[in-house]
C-alpha positions in Angstrom: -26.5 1.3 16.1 -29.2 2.3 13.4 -30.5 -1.0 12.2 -33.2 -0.6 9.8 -32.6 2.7 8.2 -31.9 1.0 4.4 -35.2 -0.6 4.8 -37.0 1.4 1.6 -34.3 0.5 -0.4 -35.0 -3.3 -0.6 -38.9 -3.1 -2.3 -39.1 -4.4 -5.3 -38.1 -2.1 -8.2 -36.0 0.4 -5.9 -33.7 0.3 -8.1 -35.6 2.1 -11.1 -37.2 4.1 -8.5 -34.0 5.8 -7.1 -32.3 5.9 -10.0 -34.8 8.7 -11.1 -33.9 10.5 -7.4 -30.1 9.9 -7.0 -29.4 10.8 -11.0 -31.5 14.2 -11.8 -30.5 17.6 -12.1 -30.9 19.7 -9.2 -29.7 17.3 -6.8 -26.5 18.5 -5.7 -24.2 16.1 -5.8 -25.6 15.1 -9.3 -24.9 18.8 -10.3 -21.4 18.9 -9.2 -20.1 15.5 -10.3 -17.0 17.5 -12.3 -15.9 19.8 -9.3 -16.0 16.6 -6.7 -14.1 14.5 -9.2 -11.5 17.1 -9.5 -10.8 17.1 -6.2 -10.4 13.7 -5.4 -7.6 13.9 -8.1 -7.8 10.3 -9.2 -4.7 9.2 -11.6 -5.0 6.3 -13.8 -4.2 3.2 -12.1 -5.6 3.8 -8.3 -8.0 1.6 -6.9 -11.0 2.8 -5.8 -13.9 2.1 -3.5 -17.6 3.4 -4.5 -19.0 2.7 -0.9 -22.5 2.9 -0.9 -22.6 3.1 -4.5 -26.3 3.2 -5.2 -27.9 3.6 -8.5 -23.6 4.3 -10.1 -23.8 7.7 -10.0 -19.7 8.0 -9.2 -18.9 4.9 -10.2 -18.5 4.7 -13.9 -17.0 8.0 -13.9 -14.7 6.9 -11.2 -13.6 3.9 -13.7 -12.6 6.5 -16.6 -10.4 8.7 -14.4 -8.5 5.1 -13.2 -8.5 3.8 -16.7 -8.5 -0.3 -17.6 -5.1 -0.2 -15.7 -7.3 0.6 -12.5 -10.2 -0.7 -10.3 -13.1 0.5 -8.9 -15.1 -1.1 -6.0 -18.5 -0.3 -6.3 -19.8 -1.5 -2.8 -23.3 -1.5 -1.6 -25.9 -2.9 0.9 -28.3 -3.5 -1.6 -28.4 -6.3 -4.1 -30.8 -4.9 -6.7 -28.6 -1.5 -6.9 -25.3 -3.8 -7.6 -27.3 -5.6 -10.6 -28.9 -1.9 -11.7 -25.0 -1.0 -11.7 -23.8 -4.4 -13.6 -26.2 -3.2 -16.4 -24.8 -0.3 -16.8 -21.3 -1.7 -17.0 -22.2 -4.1 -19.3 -23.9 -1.4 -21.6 -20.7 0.7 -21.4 -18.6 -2.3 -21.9 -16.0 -1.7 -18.9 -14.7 -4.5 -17.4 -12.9 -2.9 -14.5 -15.2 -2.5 -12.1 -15.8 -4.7 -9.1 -19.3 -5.3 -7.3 -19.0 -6.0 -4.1 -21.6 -7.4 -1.9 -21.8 -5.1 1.7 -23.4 -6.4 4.9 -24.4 -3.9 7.2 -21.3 -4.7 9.8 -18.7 -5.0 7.1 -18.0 -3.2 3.9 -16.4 -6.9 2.5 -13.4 -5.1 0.8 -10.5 -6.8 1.1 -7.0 -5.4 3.3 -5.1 -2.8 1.9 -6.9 -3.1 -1.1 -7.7 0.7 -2.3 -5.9 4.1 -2.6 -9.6 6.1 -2.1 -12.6 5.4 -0.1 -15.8 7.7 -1.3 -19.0 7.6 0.3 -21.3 10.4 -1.4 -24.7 10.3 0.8 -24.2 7.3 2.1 -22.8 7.5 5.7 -26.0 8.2 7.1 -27.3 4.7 6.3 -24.6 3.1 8.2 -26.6 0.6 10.5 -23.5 -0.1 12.9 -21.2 3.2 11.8 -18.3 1.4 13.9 -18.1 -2.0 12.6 -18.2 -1.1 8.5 -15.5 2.1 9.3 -13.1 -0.4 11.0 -13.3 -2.6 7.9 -13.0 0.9 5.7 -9.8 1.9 8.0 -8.4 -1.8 7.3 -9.4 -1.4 3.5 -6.7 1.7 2.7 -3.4 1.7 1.7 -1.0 3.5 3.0 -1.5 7.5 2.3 -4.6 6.4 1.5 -7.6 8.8 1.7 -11.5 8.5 3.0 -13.9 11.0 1.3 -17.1 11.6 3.0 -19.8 13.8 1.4 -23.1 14.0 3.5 -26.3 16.3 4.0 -25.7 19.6 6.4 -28.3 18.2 9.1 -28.5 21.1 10.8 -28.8 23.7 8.3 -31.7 21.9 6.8 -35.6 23.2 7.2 -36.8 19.8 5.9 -38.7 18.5 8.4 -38.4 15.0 6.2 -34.6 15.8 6.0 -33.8 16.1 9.4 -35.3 12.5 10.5 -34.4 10.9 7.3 -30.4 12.4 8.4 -29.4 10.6 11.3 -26.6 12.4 12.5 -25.1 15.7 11.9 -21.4 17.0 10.5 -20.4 17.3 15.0 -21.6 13.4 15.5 -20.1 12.2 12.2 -16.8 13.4 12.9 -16.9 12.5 16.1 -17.5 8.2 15.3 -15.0 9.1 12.6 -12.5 10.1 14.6 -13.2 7.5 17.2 -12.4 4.7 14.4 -9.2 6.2 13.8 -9.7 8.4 11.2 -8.9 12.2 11.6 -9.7 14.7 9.3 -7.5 16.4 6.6 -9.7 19.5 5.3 -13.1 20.4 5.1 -13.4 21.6 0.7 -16.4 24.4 0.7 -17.6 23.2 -2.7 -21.3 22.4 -1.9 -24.1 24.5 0.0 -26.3 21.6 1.1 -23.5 18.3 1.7 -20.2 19.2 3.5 -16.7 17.3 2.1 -14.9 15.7 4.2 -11.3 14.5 3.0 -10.2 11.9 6.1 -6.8 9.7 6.6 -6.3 6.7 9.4 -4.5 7.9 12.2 -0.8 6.3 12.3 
C-alpha cells in the first residue's frame, strides 16, 4: 500500500500546472506518441481505457484511432484532470469519450467493458496496486490486452526519480503477475520507460 503518493496532484490549478510537464517535447512518452500508438494497433470500434489519464495526453488520440463507432475511458484519480480533459473534448467536439471517476482501490470501469487497458506513467501512483489491478483484470474482455509503460527505476541517476518511482520493472511485474496477469512481450521502443504488453491469466 502507497497511500498518499497523488497528493501533489490535488493543489489547486494542477491541472494547468502538469499539463505543461506531461505535454512538452522532450518527455519521452510525449516524443513517441506515433510509435506507442502503433503498437497498440487500435482498430475502429475497440473500447479503450486511458487509466490514469492525466492532463489527455493519449486520450484524444486514442478516440481517433477507435473512431465515433468506439469508446474511450479516460479514467483518473484526480477530478481537476478529468474536467482539464472534458475541455479539451468539448473544444475538439468528440463525443465518444467517457470520464470516469477512479478511487484509489478501484478503477470504477465497468465488467468486461474494454478490449485495451493503457496506463502510460501512471502505475507508480497506484496507492493499493492490488485492489485497482483486480478491478483492471475484471474490466477486459476476453483476448483483451493491459499495456503498461513506466519509468526504468533502476537505470535512473535522478536522485528525485528514484523516490518519486516507487517500484521498479522486477516489483511491477511481480504484483502484476500476482493479480493474474502475465506478461506477453517486453517492445524496446523507449530508452527511459519499459513497455509492457500483459493478458489475464486463463
Amino acid at each position: 500500500m502507497y497511500p498518499g503518493i497523488n497528493a501533489p496532484y490535488r493543489t489547486r490549478g494542477a491541472a494547468r500546472t502538469w499539463s505543461r510537464r506531461f505535454e512538452r517535447d522532450g518527455r519521452e512518452v510525449h516524443d513517441h506518441q506515433a510509435q506507442i500508438l502503433a503498437a497498440l494497433e487500435l482498430q475502429p470500434g475497440m473500447a479503450v481505457a486511458d487509466v490514469g489519464a492525466g492532463t489527455g495526453l493519449f486520450t484524444l488520440a486514442f478516440a481517433a484511432a477507435v473512431g465515433p463507432g468506439g469508446t474511450v475511458y479516460a479514467v483518473d484519480l484526480i477530478p481537476a484532470f478529468l474536467a482539464h480533459i472534458r475541455v479539451k473534448l468539448q473544444t475538439a467536439g468528440i463525443g465518444h469519450v467517457q470520464l470516469v471517476q477512479a478511487s484509489d482501490r478501484s478503477s470504477e470501469l465497468p465488467p468486461a467493458s474494454v478490449d485495451l487497458v493503457f496506463m502510460s506513467d501512471a502505475y507508480h501512483h497506484l496507492e493499493y496496486p492490488q485492489h485497482v489491478l483486480a478491478t483492471l483484470r475484471a474490466a477486459l474482455r476476453p483476448g483483451a490486452s493491459l499495456w503498461v509503460i513506466d519509468f526504468q527505476r533502476e537505470a535512473s541517476s535522478d536522485p528525485g526519480m528514484r523516490r518519486h518511482v516507487r517500484a521498479g520493472k522486477a516489483l511491477v511485474l511481480q504484483e502484476l503477475t500476482q493479480a493474474g496477469f502475465v506478461l506477453v512481450r517486453e517492445l524496446p521502443l523507449l530508452k527511459e520507460n519499459y513497455v509492457l504488453e500483459l493478458r489475464a491469466r486463463p
